[in-house]
C-alpha positions as CSV (number, residue, x, y, z in Angstrom):
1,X,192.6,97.4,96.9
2,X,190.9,93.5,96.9
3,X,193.7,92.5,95.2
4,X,196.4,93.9,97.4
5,X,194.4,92.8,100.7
6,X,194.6,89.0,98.8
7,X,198.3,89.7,98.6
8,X,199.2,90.2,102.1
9,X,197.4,87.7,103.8
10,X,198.8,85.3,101.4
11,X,202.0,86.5,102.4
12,X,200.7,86.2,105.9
13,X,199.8,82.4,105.7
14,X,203.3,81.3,103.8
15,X,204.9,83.3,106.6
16,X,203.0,81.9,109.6
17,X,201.3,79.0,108.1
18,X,198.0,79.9,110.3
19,X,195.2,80.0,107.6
20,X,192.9,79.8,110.6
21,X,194.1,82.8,112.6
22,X,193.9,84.5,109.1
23,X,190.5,83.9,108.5
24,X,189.0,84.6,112.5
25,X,191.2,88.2,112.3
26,X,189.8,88.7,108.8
27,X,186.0,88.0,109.6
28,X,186.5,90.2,113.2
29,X,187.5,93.0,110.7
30,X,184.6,92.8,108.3
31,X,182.0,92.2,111.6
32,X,183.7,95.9,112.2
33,X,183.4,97.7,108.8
34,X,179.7,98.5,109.5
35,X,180.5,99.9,112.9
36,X,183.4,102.0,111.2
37,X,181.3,103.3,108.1
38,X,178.9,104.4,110.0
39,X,180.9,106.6,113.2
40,X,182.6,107.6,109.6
41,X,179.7,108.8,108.3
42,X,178.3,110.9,110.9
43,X,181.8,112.7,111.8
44,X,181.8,113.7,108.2
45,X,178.3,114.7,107.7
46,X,178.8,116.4,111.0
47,X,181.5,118.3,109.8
48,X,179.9,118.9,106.3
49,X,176.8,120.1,107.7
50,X,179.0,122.9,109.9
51,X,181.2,124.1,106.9
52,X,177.5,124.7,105.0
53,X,175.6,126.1,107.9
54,X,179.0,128.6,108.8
55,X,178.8,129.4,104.6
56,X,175.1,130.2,105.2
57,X,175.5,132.3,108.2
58,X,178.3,134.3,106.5
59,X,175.7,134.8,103.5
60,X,173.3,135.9,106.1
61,X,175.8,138.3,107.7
62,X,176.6,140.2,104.4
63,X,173.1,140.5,103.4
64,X,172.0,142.0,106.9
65,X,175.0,144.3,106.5
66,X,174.3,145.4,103.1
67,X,171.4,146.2,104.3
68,X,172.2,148.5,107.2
69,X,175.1,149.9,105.4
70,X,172.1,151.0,102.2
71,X,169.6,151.5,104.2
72,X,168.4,150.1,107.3
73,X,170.9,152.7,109.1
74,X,169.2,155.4,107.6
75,X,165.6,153.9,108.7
76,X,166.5,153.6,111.8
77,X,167.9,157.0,112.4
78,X,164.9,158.5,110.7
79,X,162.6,156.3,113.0
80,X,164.2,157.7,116.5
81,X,162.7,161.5,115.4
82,X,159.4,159.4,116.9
83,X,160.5,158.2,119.7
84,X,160.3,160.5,122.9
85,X,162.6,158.6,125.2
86,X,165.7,158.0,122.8
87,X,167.9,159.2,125.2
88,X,167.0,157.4,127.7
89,X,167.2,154.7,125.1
90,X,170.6,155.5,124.2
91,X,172.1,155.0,127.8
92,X,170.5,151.6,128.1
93,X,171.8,150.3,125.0
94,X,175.3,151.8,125.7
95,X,177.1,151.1,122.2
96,X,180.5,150.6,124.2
97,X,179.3,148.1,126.9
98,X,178.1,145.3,123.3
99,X,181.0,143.1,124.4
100,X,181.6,140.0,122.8
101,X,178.4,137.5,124.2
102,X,177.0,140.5,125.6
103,X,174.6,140.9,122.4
104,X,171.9,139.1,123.5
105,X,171.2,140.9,127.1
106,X,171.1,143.9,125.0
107,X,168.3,142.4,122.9
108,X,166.3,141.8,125.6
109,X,167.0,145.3,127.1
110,X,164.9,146.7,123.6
111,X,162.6,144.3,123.7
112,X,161.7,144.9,127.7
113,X,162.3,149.1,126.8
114,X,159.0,150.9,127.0
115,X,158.8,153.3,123.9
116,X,157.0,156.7,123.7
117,X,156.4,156.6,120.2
118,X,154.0,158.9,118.8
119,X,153.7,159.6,114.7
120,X,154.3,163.1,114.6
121,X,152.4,164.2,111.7
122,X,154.7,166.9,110.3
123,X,157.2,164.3,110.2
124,X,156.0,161.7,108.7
125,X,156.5,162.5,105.0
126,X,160.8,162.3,105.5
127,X,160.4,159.1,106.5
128,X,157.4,158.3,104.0
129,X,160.0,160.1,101.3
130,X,163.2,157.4,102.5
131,X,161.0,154.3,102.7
132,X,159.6,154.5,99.4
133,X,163.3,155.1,98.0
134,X,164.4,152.0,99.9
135,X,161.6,150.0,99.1
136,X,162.9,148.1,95.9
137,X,165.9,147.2,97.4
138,X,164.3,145.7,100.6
139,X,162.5,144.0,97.9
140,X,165.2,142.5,96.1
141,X,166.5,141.4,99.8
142,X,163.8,139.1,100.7
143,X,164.3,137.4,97.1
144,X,167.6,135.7,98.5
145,X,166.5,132.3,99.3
146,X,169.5,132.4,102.4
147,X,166.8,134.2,104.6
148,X,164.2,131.8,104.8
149,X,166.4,130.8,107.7
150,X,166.4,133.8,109.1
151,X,162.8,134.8,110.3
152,X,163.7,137.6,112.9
153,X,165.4,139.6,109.8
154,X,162.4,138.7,107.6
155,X,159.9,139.6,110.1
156,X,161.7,143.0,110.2
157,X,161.8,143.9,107.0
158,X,157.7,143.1,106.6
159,X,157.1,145.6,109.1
160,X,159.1,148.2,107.6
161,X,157.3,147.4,104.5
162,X,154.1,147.8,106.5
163,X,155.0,151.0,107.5
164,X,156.0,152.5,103.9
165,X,152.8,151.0,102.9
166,X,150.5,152.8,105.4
167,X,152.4,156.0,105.2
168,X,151.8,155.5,101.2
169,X,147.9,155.1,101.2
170,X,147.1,157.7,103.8
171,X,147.2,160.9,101.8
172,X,148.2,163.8,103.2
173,X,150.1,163.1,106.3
174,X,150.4,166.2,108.1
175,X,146.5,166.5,108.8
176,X,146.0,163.0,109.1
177,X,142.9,162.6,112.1
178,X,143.8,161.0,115.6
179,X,142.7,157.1,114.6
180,X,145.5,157.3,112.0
181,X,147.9,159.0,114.2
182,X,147.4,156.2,116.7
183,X,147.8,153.3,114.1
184,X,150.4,154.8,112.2
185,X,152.3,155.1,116.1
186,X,151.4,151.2,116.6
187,X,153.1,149.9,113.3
188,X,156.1,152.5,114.4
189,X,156.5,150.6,117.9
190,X,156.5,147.4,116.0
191,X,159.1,148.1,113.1
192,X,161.2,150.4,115.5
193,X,162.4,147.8,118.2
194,X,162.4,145.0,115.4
195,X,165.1,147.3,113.9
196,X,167.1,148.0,116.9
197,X,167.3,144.0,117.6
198,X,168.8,143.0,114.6
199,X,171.2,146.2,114.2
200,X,172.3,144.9,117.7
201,X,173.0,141.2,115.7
202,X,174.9,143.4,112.6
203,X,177.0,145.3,115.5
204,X,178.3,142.1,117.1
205,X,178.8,140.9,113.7
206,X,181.2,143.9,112.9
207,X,182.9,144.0,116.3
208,X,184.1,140.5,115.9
209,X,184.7,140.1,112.2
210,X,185.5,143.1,111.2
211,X,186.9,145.7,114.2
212,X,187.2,149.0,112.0
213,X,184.3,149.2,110.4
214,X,182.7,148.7,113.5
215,X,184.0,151.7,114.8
216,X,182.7,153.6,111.6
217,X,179.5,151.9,112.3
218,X,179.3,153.5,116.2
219,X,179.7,157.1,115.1
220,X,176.8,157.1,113.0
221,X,174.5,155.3,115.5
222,X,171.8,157.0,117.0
223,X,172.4,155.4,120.0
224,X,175.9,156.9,120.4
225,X,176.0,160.1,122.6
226,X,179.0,162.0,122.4
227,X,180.2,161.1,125.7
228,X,180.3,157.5,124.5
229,X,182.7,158.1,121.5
């Protein structure tokens, strides 16, 4: 490339015969190459950076909807049995009004949602039953390194964990006393929402990427009334 830059400006000076010119234009260039490497740099890091962070998110987006599709749909469904308002729930959340950049309103709807959960006793050991089933795969979830940037989803699945665990070192549950009742109810209300918010995230997820299977996905909602279908 030196070589065929020497070339053409001594072409240029047997031509022209203006060595001067020549030199001025050459050293304006080079006073410019640093400005140039550098706007080069950015746009390219720029646009490396995006193609990385849109791989990550797509890595992210499979393993959340591996997740619900093995069992996180299944948690959830077996969580609503403790919730006394679910269908008051269900007509807030209103599966067919998640339009596309509507997902995060609906997030705050279940966050701002007051639950009436209560840990029925007698039904605690279904749900004790699933969650210890599901527990080595929500294991071998948090080992993908691609969630560290993902703390909501994280956070999630520690409070499921949390609630397999308690469920797992109370002993009988179906004459558990009051205190027990109340905590178990408290780790519910934290898991429970947690849940809802990031099925919300997988929803949009499948609505824009992937239109059919969010339609499969609706019907086995619990938040999808019959009216809604």
């Amino acid at each position: 490339m030196t070589i065929s830059s020497a070339a053409v400006y001594t072409i240029q000076n047997l031509i022209f015969h203006q060595p001067e010119n020549t030199f001025f234009y050459m050293f304006q260039d080079l006073a410019f190459v640093p400005v140039q490497v550098a706007i080069v740099t950015f746009v390219i890091n720029r646009f490396l950076n995006l193609i990385e962070q849109r791989k990550k998110n797509k890595k992210i987006n499979v393993i959340i909807s591996t997740f619900f599709t093995e069992a996180g749909m299944q948690i959830m469904t077996a969580m609503t049995e403790f919730n006394g308002n679910q269908a008051e729930l269900s007509k807030i959340i209103k599966i067919n009004d998640l339009k596309k950049n509507n997902e995060n309103q609906v997030k705050k709807t279940v966050v701002s949602f007051k639950y009436d959960i209560y840990a029925e006793p007698k039904r605690l050991d279904m749900l004790a039953a699933l969650l210890e089933e599901k527990k080595p795969f929500m294991l071998s979830l948090l080992e993908n390194s691609n969630l560290l940037e993902h703390d909501s989803f994280t956070d999630m699945i520690w409070a499921v964990f949390h609630v397999a665990d308690e469920l797992q070192n109370r002993g009988e549950l179906r004459s558990l006393p009051k205190a027990d009742v109340v905590h178990l109810s408290n780790d519910l209300l934290r898991a429970y929402p947690a849940l809802i918010q990031e099925w919300v995230g997988y929803m949009a997820y499948l609505r824009d990427e992937y239109p059919f299977l969010y339609e499969a996905a609706k019907k086995r909602s619990p938040f999808c009334q019959p009216n809604q279908l």
